[in-house]
C-alpha angles and dihedrals in degrees: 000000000000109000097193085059096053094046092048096053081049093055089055098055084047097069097035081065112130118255135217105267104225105231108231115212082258125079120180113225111212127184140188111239124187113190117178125218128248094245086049091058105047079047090068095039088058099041090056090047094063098034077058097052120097111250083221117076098216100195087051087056099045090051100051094036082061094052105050079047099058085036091245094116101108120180129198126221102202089053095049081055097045085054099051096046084050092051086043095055097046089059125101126194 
């Protein structure tokens, strides 16, 4: 092992050392600032709107509730079969 070698890597990390900063009377003050859009916002608001809707629309069930209860809810066929080719075809595997 060659002593000199050692001494001389040494030397270099030596003076890579780090070294006191000297403070000046002036300090910078940085801070972090977020700031969300407008889009962003009404976003949210939306978002929470409907989070906060009921998934049952209550006057549609109390219409039809009405009707199949005076006998006037009539279903057709055809158009229950119309609406399940169209949901077939819109699916994609």
């Amino acid at each position: 092992m060659r002593v000199e070698a050692y001494s001389a890597v040494s030397r270099i990390y030596q003076k890579g050392a780090a070294t006191a900063v000297k403070k000046s009377g002036s300090t910078a003050s940085y801070s972090d600032k977020l700031e969300i859009s407008r889009s962003a916002r009404d976003y949210q608001v939306a978002k929470e709107a409907v989070n906060n809707a009921s998934d049952i629309r209550e006057d549609k069930v109390a219409l039809i509730k009405a009707k199949m209860a005076s006998g006037n809810y009539n279903v057709s066929a055809e158009a229950v079969a119309q609406k399940m080719l169209d949901s077939a075809v819109t699916l994609s595997f």
